[in-house]
C-alpha positions in Angstrom: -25.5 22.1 48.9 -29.2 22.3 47.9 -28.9 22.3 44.2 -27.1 19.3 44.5 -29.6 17.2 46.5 -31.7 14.4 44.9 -35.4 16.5 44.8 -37.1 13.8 46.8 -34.5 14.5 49.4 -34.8 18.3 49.2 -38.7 18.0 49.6 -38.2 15.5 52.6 -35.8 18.2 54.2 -37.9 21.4 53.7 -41.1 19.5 54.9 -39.0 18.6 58.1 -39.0 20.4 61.2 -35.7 22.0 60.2 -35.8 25.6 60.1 -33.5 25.7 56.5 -34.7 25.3 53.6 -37.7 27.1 53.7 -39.8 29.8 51.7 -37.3 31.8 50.8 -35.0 29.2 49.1 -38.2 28.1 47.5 -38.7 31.4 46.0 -35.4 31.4 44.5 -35.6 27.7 43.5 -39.0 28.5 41.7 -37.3 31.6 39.9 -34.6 29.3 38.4 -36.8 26.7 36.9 -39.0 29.8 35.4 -35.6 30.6 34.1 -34.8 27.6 32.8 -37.7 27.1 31.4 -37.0 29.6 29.2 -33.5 28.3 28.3 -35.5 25.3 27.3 -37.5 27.5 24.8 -34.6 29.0 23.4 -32.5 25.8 22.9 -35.4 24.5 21.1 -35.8 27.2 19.4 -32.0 27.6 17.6 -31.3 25.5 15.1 -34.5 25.7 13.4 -34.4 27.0 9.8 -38.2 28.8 10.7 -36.7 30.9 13.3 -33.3 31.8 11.9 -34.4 35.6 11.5 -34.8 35.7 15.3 -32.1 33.2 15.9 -29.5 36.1 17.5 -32.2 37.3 19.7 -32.9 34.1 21.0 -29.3 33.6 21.6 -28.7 36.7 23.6 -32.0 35.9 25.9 -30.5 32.4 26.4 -27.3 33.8 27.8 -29.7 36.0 30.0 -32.0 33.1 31.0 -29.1 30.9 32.0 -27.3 33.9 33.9 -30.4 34.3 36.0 -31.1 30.8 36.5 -27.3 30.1 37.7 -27.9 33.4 40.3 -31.3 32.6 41.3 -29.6 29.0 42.3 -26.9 30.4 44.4 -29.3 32.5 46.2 -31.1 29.3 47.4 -27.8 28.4 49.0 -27.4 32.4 50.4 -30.6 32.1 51.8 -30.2 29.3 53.8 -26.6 30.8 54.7 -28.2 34.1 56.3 -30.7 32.3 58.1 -28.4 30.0 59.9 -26.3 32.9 60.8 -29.2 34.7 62.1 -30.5 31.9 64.2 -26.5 31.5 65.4 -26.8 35.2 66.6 -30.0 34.4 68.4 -28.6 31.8 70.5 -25.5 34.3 71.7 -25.6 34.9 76.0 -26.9 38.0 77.2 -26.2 37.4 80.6 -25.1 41.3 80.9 -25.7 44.7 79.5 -22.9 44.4 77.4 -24.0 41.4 76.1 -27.4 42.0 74.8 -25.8 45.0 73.2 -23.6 42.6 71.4 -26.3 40.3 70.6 -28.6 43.3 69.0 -26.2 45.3 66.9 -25.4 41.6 65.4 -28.6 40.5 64.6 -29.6 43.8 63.5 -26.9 43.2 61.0 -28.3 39.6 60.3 -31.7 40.8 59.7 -30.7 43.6 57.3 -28.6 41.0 54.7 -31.4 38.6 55.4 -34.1 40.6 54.0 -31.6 41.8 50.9 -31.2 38.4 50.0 -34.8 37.9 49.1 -34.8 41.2 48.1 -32.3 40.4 44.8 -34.3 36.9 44.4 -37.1 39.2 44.1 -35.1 41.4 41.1 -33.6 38.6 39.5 -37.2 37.1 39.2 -38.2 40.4 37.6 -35.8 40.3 35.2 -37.0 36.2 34.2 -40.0 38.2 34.0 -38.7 40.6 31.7 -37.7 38.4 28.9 -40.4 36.3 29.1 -42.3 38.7 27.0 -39.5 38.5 24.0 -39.1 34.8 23.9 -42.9 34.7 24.0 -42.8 36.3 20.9 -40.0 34.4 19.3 -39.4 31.0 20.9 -40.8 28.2 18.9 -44.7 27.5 18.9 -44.2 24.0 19.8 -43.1 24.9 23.4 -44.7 28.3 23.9 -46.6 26.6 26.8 -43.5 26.5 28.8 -42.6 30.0 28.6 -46.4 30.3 30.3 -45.5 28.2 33.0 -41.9 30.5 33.1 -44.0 33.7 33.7 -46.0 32.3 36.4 -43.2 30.4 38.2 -41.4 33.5 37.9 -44.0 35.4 39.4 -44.8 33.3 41.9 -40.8 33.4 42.7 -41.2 37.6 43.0 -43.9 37.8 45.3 -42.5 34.6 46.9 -39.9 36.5 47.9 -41.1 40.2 48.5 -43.1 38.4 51.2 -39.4 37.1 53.4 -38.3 40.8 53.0 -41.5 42.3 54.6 -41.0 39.7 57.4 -37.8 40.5 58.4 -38.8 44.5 57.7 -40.8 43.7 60.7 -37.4 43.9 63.3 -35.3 45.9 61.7 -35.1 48.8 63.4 -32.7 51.3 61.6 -36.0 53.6 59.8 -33.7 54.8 57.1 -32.6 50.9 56.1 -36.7 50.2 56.2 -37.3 53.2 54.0 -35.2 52.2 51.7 -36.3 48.5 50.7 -40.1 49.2 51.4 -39.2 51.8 48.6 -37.4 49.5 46.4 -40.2 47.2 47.3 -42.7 49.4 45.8 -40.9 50.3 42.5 -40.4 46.3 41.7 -44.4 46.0 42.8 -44.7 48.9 40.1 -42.6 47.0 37.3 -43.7 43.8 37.8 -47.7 44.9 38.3 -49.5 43.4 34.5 -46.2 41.7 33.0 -47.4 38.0 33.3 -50.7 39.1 31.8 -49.2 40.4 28.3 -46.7 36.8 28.2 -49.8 34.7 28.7 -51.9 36.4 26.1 -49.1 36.1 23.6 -48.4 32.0 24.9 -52.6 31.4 24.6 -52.5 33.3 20.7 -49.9 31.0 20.0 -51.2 27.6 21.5 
C-alpha cells in the first residue's frame, strides 16, 4: 500500500513511467499532511496550563483532524484502485458490437467513481480547511506557522483534486451525472473561495 512505502520509494514510483500513483493520490496525500499538521498543533497545544480554557476545543478538532487525515490516506489508496480498474476496462476486446457495448457501459461506470473519488478528497480537504480557522485561533503560538502551511497544503489538496474530477468530466457521458458534480463542484468552489486568506492573517498576527 502507499502509505506504507518508504517516501523516497513513493517519489521514485510516482516519478516513474507508471501510470499509478499520480495527481490524484497526491492530492489526497497533500490533504493528510495539511491535516496532520494540524493534529500536530493540537497535540502541542493540550497539556499546556496557558491554553487550558480552550483545551476541549482543541480536543474535539484533534479528533476531527485525525479523522480526516486517516480518510484522506485511504483515498490515496482508492485512487490508485479506480484508476487501475479503469485502465483494466480499457484493455477489454471489442472485436464485436456486443463487445464495445460491454467495454462502454463499463468504463462509463469506471469514469463516474473515478471522478467521485477526487471529488470527496476535494470535501475532505474542505473540511481540513474548515478547522484550520479555529485552531488558528487557539493552537499554541509556538507552532501557529504550521497551521499556515495546513491551510495551504490543504488548499492545494482541494483544487489538486477538483482538477482529476474535471478531467474525467470530460468522458462521461450520462448529462445528468455531469450536472450533478460540476454543480457540487461549484458550491465547494463557493465554500472554499477566501478561507485560506482569513487562517493566514490570523497565523501572520500571531507569528
Amino acid at each position: 500500500m502507499l502509505k506504507d512505502m518508504k517516501i523516497k520509494n513513493f517519489m521514485e514510483m510516482l516519478s516513474s513511467k507508471a501510470a499509478t500513483p499520480g495527481g490524484g493520490s497526491v492530492a489526497a496525500l497533500t490533504g493528510a499532511m495539511g491535516a496532520a499538521l494540524l493534529s500536530m498543533v493540537g497535540n502541542l497545544t493540550v497539556g499546556k496550563e496557558q491554553y487550558k480554557e480552550v483545551e476541549d476545543d482543541i480536543k474535539d478538532l484533534l479528533k476531527k483532524s485525525e479523522s480526516l487525515r486517516a480518510t484522506l490516506q485511504e483515498l490515496m489508496e482508492k485512487d490508485v484502485e479506480v484508476f487501475n480498474q479503469f485502465m483494466a476496462i480499457m484493455k477489454l476486446p471489442r472485436t464485436n458490437e456486443e463487445e464495445k457495448k460491454n467495454r462502454n457501459k463499463k468504463m462509463q461506470s469506471a469514469l463516474i467513481e473515478a471522478a467521485r473519488v477526487p471529488l470527496e478528497v476535494a470535501r475532505k480537504s474542505k473540511e481540513v480547511i474548515d478547522i484550520c480557522l479555529e485552531i488558528a485561533d487557539k493552537g499554541t503560538k509556538n507552532a501557529i506557522s504550521d497551521v499556515g502551511v495546513g491551510v495551504l497544503l490543504s488548499e492545494a489538496a482541494f483544487h489538486s483534486a477538483i482538477i482529476n474530477v474535471k478531467i474525467n468530466l470530460n468522458m462521461i457521458k450520462d448529462e445528468n451525472t455531469k450536472k450533478e458534480l460540476s454543480q457540487e463542484i461549484e458550491n465547494l468552489n463557493n465554500m472554499v473561495k477566501g478561507e485560506k486568506e482569513k487562517v493566514l492573517e490570523i497565523v501572520l498576527e500571531r507569528l
